[in-house]
C-alpha positions in Angstrom: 25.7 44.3 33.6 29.0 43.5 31.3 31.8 42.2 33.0 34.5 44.5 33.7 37.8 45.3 35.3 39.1 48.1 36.5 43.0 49.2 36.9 44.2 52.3 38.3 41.4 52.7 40.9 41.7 56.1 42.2 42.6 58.2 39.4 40.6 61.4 38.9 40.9 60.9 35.1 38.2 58.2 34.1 38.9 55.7 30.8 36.4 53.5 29.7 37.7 51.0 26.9 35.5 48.7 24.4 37.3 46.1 22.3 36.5 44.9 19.0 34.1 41.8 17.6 35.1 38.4 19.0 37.8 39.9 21.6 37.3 40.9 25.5 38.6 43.2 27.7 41.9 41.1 27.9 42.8 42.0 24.3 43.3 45.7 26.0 44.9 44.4 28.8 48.5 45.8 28.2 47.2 49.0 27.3 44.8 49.9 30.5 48.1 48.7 32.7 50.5 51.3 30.9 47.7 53.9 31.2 46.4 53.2 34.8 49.4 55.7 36.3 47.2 58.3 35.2 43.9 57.1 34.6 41.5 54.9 36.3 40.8 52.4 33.6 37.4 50.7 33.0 37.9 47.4 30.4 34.9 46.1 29.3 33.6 42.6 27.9 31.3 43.9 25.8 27.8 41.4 25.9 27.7 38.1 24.1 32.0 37.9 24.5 34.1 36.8 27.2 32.4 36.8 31.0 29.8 39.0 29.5 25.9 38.3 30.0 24.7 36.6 26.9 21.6 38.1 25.0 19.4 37.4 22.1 20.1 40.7 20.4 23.8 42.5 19.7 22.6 46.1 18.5 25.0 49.1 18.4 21.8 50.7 20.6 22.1 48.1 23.3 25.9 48.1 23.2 25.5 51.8 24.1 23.4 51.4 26.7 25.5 48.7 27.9 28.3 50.8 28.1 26.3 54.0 30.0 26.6 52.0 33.0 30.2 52.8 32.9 31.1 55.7 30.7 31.8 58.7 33.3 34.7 60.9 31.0 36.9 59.3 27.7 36.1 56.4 26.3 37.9 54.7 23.6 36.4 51.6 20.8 38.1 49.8 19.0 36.0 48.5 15.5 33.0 47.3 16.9 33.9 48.6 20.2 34.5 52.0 18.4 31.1 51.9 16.7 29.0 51.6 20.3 31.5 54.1 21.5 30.3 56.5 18.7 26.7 55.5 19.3 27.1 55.8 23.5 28.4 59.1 22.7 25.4 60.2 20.6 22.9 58.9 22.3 24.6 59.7 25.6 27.0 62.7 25.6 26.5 64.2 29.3 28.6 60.8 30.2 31.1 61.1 27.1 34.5 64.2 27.9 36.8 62.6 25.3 35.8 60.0 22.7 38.5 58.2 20.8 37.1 55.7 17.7 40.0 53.3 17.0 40.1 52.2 13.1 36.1 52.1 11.9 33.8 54.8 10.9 30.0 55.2 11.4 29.5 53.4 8.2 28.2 49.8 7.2 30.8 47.7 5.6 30.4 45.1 2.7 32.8 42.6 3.9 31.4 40.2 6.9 32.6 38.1 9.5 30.5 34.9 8.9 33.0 32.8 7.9 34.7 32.9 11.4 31.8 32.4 12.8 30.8 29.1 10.8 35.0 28.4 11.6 34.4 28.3 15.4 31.0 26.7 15.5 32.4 23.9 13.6 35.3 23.7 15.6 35.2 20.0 17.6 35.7 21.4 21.3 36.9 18.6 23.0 40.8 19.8 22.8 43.2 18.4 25.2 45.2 22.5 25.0 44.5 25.4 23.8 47.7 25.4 20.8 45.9 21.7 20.2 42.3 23.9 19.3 44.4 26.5 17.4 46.0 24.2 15.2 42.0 22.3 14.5 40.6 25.5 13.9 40.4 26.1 10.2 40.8 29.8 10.0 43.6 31.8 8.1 46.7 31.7 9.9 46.9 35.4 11.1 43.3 35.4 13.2 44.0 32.2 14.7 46.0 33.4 17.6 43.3 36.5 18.2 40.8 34.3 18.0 41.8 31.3 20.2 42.0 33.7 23.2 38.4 33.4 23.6 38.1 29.6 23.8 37.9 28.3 27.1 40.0 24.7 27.1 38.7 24.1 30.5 35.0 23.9 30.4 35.1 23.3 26.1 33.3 26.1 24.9 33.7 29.4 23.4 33.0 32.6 25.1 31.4 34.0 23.0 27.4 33.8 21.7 28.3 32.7 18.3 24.7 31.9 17.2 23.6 35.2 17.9 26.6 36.8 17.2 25.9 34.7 13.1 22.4 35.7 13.4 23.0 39.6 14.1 26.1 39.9 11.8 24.3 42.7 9.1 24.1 44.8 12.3 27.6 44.5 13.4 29.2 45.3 10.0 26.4 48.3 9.6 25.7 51.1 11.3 22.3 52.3 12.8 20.4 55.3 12.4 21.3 57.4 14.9 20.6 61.2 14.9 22.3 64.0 16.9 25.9 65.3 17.2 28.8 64.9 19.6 30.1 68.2 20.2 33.2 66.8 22.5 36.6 66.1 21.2 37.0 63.1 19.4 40.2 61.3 17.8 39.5 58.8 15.0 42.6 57.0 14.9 43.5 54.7 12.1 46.1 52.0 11.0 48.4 53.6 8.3 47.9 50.7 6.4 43.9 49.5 7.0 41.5 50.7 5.2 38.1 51.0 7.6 38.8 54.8 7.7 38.6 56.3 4.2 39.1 59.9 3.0 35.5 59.7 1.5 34.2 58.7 5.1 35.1 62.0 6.3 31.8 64.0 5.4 30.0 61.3 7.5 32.1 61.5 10.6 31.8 65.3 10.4 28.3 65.2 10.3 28.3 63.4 13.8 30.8 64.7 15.2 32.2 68.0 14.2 35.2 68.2 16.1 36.5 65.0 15.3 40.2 64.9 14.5 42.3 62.4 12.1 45.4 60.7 13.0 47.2 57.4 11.7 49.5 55.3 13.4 52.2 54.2 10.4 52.9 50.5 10.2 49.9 49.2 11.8 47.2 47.3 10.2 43.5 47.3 11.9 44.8 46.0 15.1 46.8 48.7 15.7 46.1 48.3 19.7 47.8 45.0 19.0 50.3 45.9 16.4 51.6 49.4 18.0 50.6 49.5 21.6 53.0 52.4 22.5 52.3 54.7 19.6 48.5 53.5 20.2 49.0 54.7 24.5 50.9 57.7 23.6 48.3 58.6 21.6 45.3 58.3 23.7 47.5 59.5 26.4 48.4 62.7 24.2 44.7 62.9 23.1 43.3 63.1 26.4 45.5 64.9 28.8 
């Protein structure tokens, strides 16, 4: 079972959040605090990241059924979180009230994340700090501090699977074929300024989930969690009240 913490304990109004490829539940961290006066918020470390279980296959399908274990009303996914959120929905919808897909659409992607991957693995791990391993690691400036958060200086090791994580990489910036609909409400909430979520997507997202709604959050980029975090809680908070 994926690693989890739970904030707001109590709460009649269940949250389940899923982060994005090669975070953890931490990068949501400031966001399930704000929202844990009303909500009793589930953060997840989704499997081959953070304290997570590490497994030879990364599938949106076994993400899904990763997350079943603790979906129980909304649940919110951010970019690759987003995608299992879509799939757990599909696959899963008694377990699904309110689904809200944070900047990506059911859709494969051309670009990939390889290069990040091949940048951590050949990162040299004995590092006396953690600012010593940002500064080795040979990645453009503005994913260095995103990505550091998931070395562990202590024990000199990343936590997360990178080899299967390399090896599974076409399935992470794809999308499966899933049938079905999601009938329930559902937010797809972009970055005014990314790109993931594109007018001609729309058909698509329709198709899967016909009462899917469209909102932006102007002057964030695809780490709009990050970049906005009180437009990005006001608007899951707005969404699912």
């Amino acid at each position: 079972m994926l690693n989890a913490t739970v904030t707001g304990e109590g709460n009649d109004h269940k949250l389940l959040l899923a982060h994005g490829l090669f975070g953890s539940g931490r990068n949501l961290g400031i966001i399930a605090k704000r929202l844990s006066d009303a909500f009793e918020v589930t953060s997840v470390d989704m499997r081959n990241h953070g304290s997570s279980p590490w497994f030879d296959t990364h599938t949106y399908f076994d993400m899904a059924d990763d997350l079943a274990d603790f979906a129980d009303g909304d649940v919110m996914g951010h970019s690759m979180g987003g995608k299992a959120a879509m799939v757990l929905a599909l696959r899963h919808p008694e377990k699904v009230r309110r689904l809200i897909v944070a900047d990506i659409a059911p859709v494969g992607y051309q670009h990939t994340q390889m290069h990040l991957v091949e940048a951590m693995k050949a990162l040299d791990t004995d590092q006396p700090s953690r600012s010593a391993a940002r500064d080795a690691l040979d990645v453009p400036e503005d994913v260095k501090d995103f990505l550091i958060q998931s070395f562990d200086v202590k024990n000199k090791r990343w936590l997360l699977n990178l080899d299967v994580l390399g090896a599974e990489m076409d399935k992470i910036v794809g999308f499966p074929d899933v049938s079905g609909t999601f009938e329930g409400p559902t937010l797809f909430l972009s970055g005014g300024d990314s790109d993931y979520v594109k007018r001609e997507h729309r058909d698509r997202i329709k198709s899967l989930f016909p009462n899917a709604k469209f909102a932006k959050i102007p002057g964030s980029g695809h780490w709009i969690h990050a970049e906005k975090p009180r437009e990005f809680e006001a608007a899951i908070r707005t969404f699912c009240s």
